[in-house]
N, C-alpha and C positions, 0 to 999 in steps of 0.2 A: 504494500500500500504506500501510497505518494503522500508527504507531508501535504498537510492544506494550505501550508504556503506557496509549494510552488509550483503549481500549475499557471500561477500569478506568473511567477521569473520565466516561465518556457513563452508564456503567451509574449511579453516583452523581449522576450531574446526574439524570437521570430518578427517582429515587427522591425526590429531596430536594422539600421541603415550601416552604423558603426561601432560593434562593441570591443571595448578596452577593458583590457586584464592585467591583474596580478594574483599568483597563484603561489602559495608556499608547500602544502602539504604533499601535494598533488598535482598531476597532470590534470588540465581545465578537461571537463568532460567531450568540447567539443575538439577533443584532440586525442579521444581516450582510443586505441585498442580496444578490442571487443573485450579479449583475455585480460587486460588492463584494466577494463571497465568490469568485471566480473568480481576481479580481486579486490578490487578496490570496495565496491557494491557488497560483497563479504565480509568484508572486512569489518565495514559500518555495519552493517544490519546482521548480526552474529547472532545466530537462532532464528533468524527467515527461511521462511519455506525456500524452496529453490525456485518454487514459481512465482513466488516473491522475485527473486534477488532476478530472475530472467526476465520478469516486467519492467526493472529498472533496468537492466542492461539493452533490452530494446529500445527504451523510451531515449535512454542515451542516445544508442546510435541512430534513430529516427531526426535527433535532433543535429544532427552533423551533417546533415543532407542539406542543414541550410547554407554551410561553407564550400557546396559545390555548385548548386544551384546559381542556373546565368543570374538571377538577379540577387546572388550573393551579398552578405552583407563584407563591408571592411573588418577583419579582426586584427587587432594588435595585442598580442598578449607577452606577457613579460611570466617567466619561469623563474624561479629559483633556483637554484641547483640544488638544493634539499629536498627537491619534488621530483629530480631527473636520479638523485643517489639512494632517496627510500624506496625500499623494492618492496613490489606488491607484485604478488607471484614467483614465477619461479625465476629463474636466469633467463630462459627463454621468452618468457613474458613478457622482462626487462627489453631486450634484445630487439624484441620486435616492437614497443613502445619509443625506445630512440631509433630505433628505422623510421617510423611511420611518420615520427616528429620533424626528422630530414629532410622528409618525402613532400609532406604539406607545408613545410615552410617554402618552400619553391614556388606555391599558388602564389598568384598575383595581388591575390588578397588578402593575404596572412601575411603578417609581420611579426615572427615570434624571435625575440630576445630572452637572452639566457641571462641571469643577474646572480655573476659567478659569487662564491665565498671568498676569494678575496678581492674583493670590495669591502669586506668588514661591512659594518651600519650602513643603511641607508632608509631612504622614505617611505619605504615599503613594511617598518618595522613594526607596525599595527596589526597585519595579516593583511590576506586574499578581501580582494574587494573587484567588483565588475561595475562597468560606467555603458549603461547603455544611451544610443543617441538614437533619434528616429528621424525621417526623414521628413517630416510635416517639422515647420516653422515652428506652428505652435505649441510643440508639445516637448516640455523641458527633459537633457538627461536626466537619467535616471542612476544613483549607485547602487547598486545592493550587494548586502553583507550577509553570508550566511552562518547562521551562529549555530549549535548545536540542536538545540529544539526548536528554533522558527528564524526568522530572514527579517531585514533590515529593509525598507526603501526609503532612501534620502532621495530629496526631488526639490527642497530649495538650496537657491542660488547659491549662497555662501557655503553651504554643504558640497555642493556638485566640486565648486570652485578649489577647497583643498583638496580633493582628492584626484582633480585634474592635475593640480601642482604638483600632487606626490608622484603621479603617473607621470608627468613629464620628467620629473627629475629619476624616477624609474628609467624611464627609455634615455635620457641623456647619458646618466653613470654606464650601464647596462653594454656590454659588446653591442655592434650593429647585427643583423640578419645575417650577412656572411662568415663573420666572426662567431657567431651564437651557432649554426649550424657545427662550424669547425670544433666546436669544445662539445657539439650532440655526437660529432663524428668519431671524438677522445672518448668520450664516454664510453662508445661503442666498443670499440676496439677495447676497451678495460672490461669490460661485462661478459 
């Protein structure tokens, strides 16, 4: 069963034009492996049914069809490296979750940055937050935070506005896309 929160977040991710990430724990769902997205889905929900844990894992990957889809949204997401080095699953799992991260950073609309460990501190040190934007004028970013029993939506101005700044300064510190690939590439070859 789906928190009652977020049927909310799927419905806004699907509308938005441009969503921005920071992700610590984990790989963002919309980049997860099936096997990735299993382990993980397990991992949280420990004592679900398996028909449980398979209706999150589809619901997942139903929603990653939005990042191929011609009228795809922009994503920009910024990783951790403590979300590329906790392994969830087996070595193979690992294996093929920095493959697939390789593979889709090459879309023309995915910008995924890796926000190595040394860097020590930075803006990011709050946790995983998403900034959704939409393509109608009138209707403000949106942040949301997922907290352990329900989700966060920030939606005014001053709200949207730090957490743009941290994402900037995210993507500024952060290796570029071609440099981010090369240390998913390191990774690989270590796993």
């Amino acid at each position: 069963m789906l928190p009652s929160w977020f049927p909310t977040y799927v419905g806004l991710e699907g509308a938005a034009s441009l969503i921005r990430a920071y992700e610590v724990q984990f790989v963002h769902g919309l980049l997860q492996t099936e096997a990735y997205a299993r382990a993980v889905v397990r991992r949280g929900m420990q004592g679900a049914s398996e028909a449980d844990v398979e209706r999150r894992v589809a619901l997942r990957l139903e929603r990653q069809k939005y990042l191929v889809d011609e009228s795809a949204p922009d994503f920009h997401i910024i990783l951790d490296e403590a979300a590329l080095r906790r392994p969830y699953g087996d070595r193979e799992v690992m294996r093929g979750q920095l493959q697939h991260l390789i593979e889709i950073s090459e879309r023309p609309n995915v910008r995924l940055q890796v926000m190595p460990f040394s860097l020590g501190g930075h803006s990011g040190e709050s946790g995983a937050f998403t900034i959704l934007s939409f393509p109608e004028s009138d209707l403000s970013d949106v942040v949301y935070l997922e907290q352990l029993t329900s989700a966060l939506y920030l939606d005014k101005p001053e709200d949207v506005a730090q957490y743009e700044k941290a994402l900037k300064e995210l993507q500024s510190d952060s290796p570029g896309p071609s440099e981010s690939r090369d240390l998913l590439r390191g990774l690989l070859q270590l796993s």
